[in-house]
Each structure stands twice: as structure tokens, then as C-alpha cells.
C-alpha positions, 0 to 999 in steps of 0.5 A, a space after each residue: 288077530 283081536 281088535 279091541 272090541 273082540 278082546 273085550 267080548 272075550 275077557 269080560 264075555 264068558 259065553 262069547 263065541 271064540 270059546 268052545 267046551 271041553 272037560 267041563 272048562 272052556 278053551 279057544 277054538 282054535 286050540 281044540 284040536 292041540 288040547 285033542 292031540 295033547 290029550 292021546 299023547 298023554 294017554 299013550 305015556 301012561 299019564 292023562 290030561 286032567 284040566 284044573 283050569 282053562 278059560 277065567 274071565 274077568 269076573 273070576 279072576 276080580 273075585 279071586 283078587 278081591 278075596 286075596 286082598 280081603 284075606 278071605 283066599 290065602 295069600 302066599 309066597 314065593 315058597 308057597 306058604 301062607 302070608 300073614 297080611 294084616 302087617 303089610 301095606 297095601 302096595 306089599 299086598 299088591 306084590 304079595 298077591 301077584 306072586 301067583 295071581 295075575 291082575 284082572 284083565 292081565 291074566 292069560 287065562 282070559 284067552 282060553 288059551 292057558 290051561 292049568 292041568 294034572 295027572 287025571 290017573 293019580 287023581 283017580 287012584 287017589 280021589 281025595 288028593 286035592 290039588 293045590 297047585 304049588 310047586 312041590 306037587 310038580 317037582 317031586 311029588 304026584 305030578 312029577 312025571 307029568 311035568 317032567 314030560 310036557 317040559 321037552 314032548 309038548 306039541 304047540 303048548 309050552 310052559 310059559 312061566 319056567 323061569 323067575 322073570 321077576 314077574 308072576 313067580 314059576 308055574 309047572 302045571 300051566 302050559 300056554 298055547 302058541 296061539 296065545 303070543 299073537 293075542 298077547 300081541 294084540 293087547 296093547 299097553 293102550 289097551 290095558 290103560 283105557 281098561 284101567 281108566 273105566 268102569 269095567 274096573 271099577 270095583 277091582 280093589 287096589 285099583 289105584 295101586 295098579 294105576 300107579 305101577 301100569 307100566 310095571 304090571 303090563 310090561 313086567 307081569 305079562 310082556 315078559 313071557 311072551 318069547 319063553 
């Protein structure tokens, strides 16, 4: 589907051409249609589509990563509370962060394929809710039933990390679209190691973390959730 030239323009490009606008985020073209449909299913369920977060590129997500690691963005756990990093390693860092934030260059988010949503009614009726995005929310709290829906009615999109792979940890509000498995399947472990040894990383921090554990990073936190 993508050479290594157009995965590039597409990951590290935010005004590339495989991009087209919609709720004020950006998704692949080819899913507009899908984000359509999916939007008047809600709709006609009571429930609306309200996007958190589509497209990411890659300098969004080095700029989440690197805050994480200087501890100016919260670090949490597998229960959603906040970590106290100034007594870890930097390779329990490492781990810690990728819990829920992908490294850049392997996050799906760069495909414009993911979308990370929530109820649009409930925040309408309750305008000063700010959304954190952890599993409570979806579980039993205001997102419930917005989860509880897409889990079994979605049309082309699934929710690519239901279950604890031992990689990025489970995340009820991101749903993936079926066209994101054949760019998965174009971004090759080659690909991700002549990223890692150039200077389109070079200001990651932790790099030399992730050099060591690329096997692990691209294998067990991307590869795993491809046939979920």
C-alpha cells in the first residue's frame, strides 16, 4: 500500500496528501467514508462521535515522549495512577511510558487510521468534564455505553488494544481501521531500524534505550495487535 518514501511523508509530513480534515483532526482519506458511516450509527444510538485524537505525527508524539521522560507530562501505570519517576532507571522509565504512549515512529496514530473518541452528548451536557482518557471512564463511568456499543456494532474500525498483549496496555476509547493492518504490514522491522539509526530521531530522548530493545519495541508494542 506504502513504500518507504510515503510512510515517511505520512509519519513525519502533517500536511501530507494522504490526510483529509474532519472534526478539527486529520484521518486517512481512504476511511472518511467509515468515520461518515460510523458517525450516523452513533447518532441513530443515542450517542455522537466525538474525536479526542486522530492523526499524531511525529513530532507530536517525540514532544509527548519527551515530556514524559522529563517529567513535565504525567507518568502512569497499568492502573492509571500517577508514577513517581525520580526513583526509576531509565530503562524502567522507558517501560513505564510505553504502558500507554507508543514510541514515536511506532505509533498507529501516525497512520491517521486511529481514532481516540468519546461521548460528544455527555460532553455537551457536561461542558467542563475533561476527558483523561483512562480506563475507568469507559468501564463504568460517562463513556460506558459508548464502549459497550462499539465493542460488538463497529463497521470496519475495531478496538485494537482490548486485551493486555504485554505491550501497550488496554485502551477502550481507540478504535483502529481495517485499512490500518495493511500499513502496519508495510512498515517493516527494516524500516523501523533505519529510522532508529538516523537523524529523524536524533532528539528522541531515551534513543539508546530503544536501540537496544528494537526487537522487543517493534515486535511486541506494535506487531501484536494486528490480528486482534
Amino acid at each position: 500500500m506504502l513504500n518507504k518514501k510515503e510512510l515517511i511523508d505520512l509519519i513525519f509530513n502533517e500536511d501530507n496528501a494522504y490526510l483529509t480534515d474532519f472534526q478539527n483532526h486529520k484521518v486517512f482519506n481512504s476511511i472518511l467514508s467509515d468515520v461518515l458511516y460510523l458517525e450516523e450509527d452513533l447518532r441513530q444510538n443515542n450517542l455522537e462521535l466525538h474525536i479526542l485524537s486522530a492523526y499524531r505525527s511525529f513530532n507530536s508524539q517525540q514532544s509527548i515522549w519527551n515530556q514524559k521522560v522529563l517529567g513535565q507530562r504525567d507518568v502512569l501505570d497499568e492502573r492509571s495512577k500517577k508514577i513517581d519517576i525520580r526513583n526509576l532507571t531509565n530503562e524502567e522509565l522507558f517501560f513505564k511510558i510505553l504502558n500507554w504512549s507508543a514510541f514515536p515512529t511506532l505509533s498507529r496514530h501516525h497512520f491517521g487510521t486511529e481514532l481516540d473518541i468519546a461521548d460528544g452528548i455527555y460532553l455537551q451536557e457536561n461542558p467542563r468534564y475533561q476527558c483523561q482518557m483512562i480506563d475507568s471512564e469507559y468501564l463504568t463511568g460517562p463513556f460506558k455505553n459508548l464502549f459497550q456499543y462499539t465493542k460488538s456494532n463497529l463497521k470496519n474500525f475495531y478496538h485494537p488494544y482490548q486485551k493486555d498483549l504485554g505491550g501497550i496496555k488496554p485502551e477502550p476509547w481507540h478504535i483502529s481501521n481495517n485499512i490500518s493492518k495493511e500499513i502496519i504490514s508495510d512498515f517493516t522491522y527494516e524500516i523501523f531500524l533505519d529510522f532508529l539509526n538516523s537523524d529523524l530521531l536524533k532528539d528522541i530522548l531515551l534513543l539508546d534505550i530503544a536501540k537496544k530493545n528494537s526487537k522487543l519495541l517493534y515486535h511486541q508494542y506494535f506487531l501484536p495487535r494486528l490480528n486482534v
